[in-house]
C-alpha positions in Angstrom: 14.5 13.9 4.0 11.2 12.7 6.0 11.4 9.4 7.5 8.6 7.3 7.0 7.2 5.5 10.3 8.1 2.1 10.4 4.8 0.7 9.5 2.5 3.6 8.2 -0.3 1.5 7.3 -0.8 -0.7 11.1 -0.4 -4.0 9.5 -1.6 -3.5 6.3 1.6 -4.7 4.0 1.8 -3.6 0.4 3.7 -5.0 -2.3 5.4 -3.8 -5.4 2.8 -1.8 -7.8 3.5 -2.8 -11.8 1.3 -1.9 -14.5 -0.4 -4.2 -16.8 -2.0 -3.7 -20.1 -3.8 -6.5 -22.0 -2.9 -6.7 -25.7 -6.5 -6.7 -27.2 -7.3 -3.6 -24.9 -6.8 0.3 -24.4 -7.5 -0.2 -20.8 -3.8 -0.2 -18.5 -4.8 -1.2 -14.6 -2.3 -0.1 -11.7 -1.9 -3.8 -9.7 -0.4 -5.3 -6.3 -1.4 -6.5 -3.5 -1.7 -5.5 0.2 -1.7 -8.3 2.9 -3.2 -8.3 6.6 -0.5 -9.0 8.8 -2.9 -8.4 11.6 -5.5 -10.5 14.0 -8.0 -8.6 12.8 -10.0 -8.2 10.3 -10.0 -4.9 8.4 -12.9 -3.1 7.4 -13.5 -0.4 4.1 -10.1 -0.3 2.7 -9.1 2.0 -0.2 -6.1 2.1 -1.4 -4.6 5.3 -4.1 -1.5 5.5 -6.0 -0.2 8.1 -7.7 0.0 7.9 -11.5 4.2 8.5 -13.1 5.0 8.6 -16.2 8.8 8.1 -17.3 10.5 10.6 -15.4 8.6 10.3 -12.1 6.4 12.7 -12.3 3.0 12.5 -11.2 0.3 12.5 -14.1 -2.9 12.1 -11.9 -3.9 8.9 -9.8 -6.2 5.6 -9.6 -7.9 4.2 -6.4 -9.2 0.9 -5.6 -11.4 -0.4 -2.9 -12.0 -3.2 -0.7 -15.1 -3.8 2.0 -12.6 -6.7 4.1 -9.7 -8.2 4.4 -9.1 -11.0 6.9 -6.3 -11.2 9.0 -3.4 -13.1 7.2 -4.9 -12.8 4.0 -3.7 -10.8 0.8 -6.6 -8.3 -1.2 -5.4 -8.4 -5.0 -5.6 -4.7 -6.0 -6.6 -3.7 -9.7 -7.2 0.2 -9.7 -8.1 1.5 -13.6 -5.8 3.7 -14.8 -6.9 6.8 -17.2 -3.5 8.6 -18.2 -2.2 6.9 -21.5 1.7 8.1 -20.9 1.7 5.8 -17.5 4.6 3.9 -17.0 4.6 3.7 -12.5 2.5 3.7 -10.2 3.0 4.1 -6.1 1.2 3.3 -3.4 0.3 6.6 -1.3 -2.6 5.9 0.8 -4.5 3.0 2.6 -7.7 4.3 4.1 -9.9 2.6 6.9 -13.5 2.8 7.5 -13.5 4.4 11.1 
């Protein structure tokens, strides 16, 4: 089994991913939030999860994007989510503008 370095994302801190779905709408949106535990401030961040449906397995995947977040503070992440069998999502890749 790979271990994962402790902190893949160099201060950027994610939080659990749940799906939500609103009632009066088809539309099901991938959410969480990833916090700045750094002094700086962070520049161009995209974020994409992988898409699961019940038994794990990968059914495509939804992206959001950010252009800063300030040190200390949380970005609130709401990526759209297209496959109707989604019941997961998982964080799999934070991007930085370079």
């Amino acid at each position: 089994m790979r271990k994962l370095p402790a902190d893949p994302w160099h201060g950027l801190k994610p939080s659990k991913v749940t799906l939500e779905k609103k009632d009066e709408s088809s539309l099901i949106y991938a959410i969480g939030s990833l916090t700045n535990d750094t002094t700086r401030q962070r520049f161009g961040v995209k974020i994409e999860l992988d898409v699961l449906d019940a038994h794990r397995n990968k059914l495509g995947s939804a992206t959001d994007y950010t252009e800063v977040i300030e040190p200390g503070k949380e970005w609130k992440f709401r990526a759209l989510v297209t496959a109707k069998a989604a019941v997961g999502a998982k964080l799999v890749k934070v991007k930085e503008q370079e």
